[in-house]
Backbone as CSV, one residue per row, in Angstrom:
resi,resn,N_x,N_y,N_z,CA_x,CA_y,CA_z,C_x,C_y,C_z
1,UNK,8.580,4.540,-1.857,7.763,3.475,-2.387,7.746,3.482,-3.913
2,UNK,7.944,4.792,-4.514,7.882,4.844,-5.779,9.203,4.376,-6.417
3,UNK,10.482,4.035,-6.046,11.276,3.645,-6.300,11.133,2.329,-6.391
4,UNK,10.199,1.261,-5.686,10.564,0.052,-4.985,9.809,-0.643,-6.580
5,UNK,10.662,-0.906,-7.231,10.234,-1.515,-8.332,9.478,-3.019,-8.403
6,UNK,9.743,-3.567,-7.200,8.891,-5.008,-6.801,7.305,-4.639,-6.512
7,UNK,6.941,-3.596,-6.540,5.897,-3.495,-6.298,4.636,-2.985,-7.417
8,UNK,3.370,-3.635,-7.253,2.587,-3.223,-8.208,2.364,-1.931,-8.709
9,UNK,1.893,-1.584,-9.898,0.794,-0.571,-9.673,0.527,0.214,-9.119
10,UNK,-0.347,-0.660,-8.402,-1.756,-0.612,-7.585,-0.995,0.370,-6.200
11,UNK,-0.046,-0.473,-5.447,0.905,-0.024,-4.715,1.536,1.017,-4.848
12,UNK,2.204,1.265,-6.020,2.639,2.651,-6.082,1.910,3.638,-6.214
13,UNK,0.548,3.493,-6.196,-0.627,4.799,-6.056,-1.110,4.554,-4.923
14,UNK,-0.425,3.967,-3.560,-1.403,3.996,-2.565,-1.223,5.299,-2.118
15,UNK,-2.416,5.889,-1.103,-2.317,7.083,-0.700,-1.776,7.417,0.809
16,UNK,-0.744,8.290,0.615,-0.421,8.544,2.074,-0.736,9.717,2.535
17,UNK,-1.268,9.573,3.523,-2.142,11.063,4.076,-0.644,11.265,5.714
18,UNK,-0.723,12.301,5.446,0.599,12.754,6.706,-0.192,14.155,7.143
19,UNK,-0.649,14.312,8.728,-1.039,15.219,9.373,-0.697,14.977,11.034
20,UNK,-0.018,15.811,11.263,0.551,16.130,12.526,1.634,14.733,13.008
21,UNK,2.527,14.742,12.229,3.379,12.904,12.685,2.342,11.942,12.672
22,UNK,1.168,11.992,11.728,0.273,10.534,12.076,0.521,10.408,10.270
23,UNK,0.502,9.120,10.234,0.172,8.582,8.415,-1.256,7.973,8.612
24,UNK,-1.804,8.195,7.301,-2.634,6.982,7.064,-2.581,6.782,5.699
25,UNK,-2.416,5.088,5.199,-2.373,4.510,4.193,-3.635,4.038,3.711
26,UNK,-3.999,4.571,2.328,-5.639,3.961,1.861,-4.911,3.274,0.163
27,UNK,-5.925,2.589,-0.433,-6.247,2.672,-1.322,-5.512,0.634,-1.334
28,UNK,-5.716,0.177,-3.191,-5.659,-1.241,-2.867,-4.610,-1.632,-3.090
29,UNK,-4.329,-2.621,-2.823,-2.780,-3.371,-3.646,-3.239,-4.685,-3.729
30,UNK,-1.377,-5.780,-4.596,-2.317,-7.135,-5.237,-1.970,-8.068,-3.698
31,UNK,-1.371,-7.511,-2.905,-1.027,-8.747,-2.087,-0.927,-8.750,-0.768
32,UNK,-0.804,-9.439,0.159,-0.530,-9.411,1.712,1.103,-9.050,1.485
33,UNK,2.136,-9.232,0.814,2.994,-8.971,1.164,3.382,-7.771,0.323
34,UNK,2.768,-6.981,-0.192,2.294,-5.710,-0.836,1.955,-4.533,0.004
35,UNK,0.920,-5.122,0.759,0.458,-4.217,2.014,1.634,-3.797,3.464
36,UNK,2.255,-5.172,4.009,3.150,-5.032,4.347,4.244,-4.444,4.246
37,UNK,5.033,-4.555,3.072,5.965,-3.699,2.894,5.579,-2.437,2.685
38,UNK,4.704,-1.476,2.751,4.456,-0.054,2.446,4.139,0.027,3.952
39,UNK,3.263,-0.839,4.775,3.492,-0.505,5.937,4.847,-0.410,6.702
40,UNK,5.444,-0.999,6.472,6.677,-1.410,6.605,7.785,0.331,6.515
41,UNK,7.686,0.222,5.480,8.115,2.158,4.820,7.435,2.839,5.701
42,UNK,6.623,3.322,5.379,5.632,3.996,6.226,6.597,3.894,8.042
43,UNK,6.038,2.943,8.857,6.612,3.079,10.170,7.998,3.221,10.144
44,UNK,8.989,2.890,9.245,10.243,3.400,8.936,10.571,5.171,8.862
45,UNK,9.588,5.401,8.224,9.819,6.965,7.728,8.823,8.080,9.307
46,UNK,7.602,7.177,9.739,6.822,8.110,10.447,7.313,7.451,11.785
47,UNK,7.642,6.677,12.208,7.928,5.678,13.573,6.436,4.869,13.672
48,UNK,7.236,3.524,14.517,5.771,3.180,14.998,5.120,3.541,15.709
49,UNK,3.438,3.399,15.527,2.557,3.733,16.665,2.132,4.963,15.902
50,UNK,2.353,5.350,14.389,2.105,6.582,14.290,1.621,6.365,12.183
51,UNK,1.013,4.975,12.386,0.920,4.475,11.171,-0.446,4.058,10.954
52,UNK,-1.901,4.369,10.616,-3.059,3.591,10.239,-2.737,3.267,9.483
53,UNK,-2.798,2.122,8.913,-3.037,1.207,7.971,-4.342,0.692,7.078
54,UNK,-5.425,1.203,6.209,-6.004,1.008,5.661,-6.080,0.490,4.596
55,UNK,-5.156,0.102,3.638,-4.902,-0.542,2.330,-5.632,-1.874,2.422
56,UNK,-6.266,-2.273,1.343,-7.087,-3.137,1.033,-6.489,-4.220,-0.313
57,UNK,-6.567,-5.668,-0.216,-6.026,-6.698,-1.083,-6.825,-6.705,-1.986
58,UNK,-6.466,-6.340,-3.151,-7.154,-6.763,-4.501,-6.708,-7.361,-5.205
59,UNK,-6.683,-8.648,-5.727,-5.372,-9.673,-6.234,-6.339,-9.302,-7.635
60,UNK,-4.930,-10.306,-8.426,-5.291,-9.938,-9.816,-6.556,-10.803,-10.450
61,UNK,-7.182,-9.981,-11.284,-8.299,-11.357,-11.775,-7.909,-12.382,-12.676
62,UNK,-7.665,-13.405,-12.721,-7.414,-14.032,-14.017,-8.679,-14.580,-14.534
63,UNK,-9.988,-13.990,-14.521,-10.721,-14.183,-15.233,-10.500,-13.852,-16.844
64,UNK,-10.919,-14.354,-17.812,-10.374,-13.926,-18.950,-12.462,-13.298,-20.194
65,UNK,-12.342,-12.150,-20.034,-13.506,-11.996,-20.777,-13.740,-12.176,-22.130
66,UNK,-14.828,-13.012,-22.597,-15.619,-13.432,-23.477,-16.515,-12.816,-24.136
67,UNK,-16.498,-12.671,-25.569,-17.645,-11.933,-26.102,-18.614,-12.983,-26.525
């Protein structure tokens, strides 16, 4: 995942927890198709059926702050 240069940030710090052939993925990224593809890796590398998925969408703000 850390290679996959299409991906945020946010994404490349998600957390992968690996205990006994099970993953679980936490932490946020900017997109639905962000989340996907690490799930995606993930059941590639652990098989399916052996993947929680917890990652959470945090898109970017384009709020712009004002003093």
């Amino acid at each position: 995942m850390t290679d996959d240069k299409s991906l945020s940030t946010y994404a490349h710090n998600v957390k992968i927890i690996a205990k006994d052939g099970k993953v679980t993925l936490k932490g946020p990224v900017r997109s639905q198709d962000e989340k996907a593809a690490i799930e995606r890796m993930a059941n590639d590398a652990a098989g399916a059926g052996n993947v929680t998925n917890e990652i959470t969408i945090k898109p970017e703000s384009n709020k712009k702050k004002t003093n």
